[in-house]
C-alpha positions in Angstrom: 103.5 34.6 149.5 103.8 38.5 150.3 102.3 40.9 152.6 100.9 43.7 151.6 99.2 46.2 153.9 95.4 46.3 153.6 95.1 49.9 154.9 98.0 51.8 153.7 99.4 49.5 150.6 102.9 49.3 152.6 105.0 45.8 151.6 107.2 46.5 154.5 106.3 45.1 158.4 108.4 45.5 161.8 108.2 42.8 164.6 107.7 44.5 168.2 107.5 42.9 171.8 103.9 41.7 172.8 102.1 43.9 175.0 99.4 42.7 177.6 97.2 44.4 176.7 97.6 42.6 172.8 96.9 39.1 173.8 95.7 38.0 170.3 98.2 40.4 168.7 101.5 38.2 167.4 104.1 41.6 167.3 104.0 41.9 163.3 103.1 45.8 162.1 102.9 47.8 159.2 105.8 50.1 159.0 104.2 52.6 157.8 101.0 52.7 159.7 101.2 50.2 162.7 98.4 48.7 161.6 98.8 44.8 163.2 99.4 42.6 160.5 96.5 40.3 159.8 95.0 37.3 157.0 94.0 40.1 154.7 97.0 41.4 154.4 98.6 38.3 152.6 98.6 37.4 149.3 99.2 34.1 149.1 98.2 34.0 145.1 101.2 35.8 144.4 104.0 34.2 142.1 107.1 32.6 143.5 110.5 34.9 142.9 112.6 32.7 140.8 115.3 32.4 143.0 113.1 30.4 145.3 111.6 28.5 142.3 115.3 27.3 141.5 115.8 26.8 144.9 112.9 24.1 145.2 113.5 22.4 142.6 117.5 21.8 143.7 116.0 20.3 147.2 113.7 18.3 145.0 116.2 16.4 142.8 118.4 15.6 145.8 
């Protein structure tokens, strides 16, 4: 799955501290545009890189 920002088209996201005033808001942002990071910003129909592919299929056969 990666995240893709719905406003902007950014891939990368920052983590910051929760405010009080954020109750709902989990800390995750857009770096570009601090838009808060939400469902429709992931695309969850993406492929798998191939590392992790490999990966699963090692933790499978042991």
């Amino acid at each position: 799955m990666k995240v893709r920002c719905s406003a902007c088209g950014s891939k990368k996201f920052i983590y910051t501290q929760k405010k009080e005033n954020q109750a709902a808001h989990h800390g995750a942002l857009c770096a570009q545009c601090h838009k808060p990071i939400t469902l429709e910003d992931l695309l969850p129909l993406t492929q798998m890189d191939p590392i992790i592919k490999c990966l699963i299929k090692k933790r499978k056969m042991v």
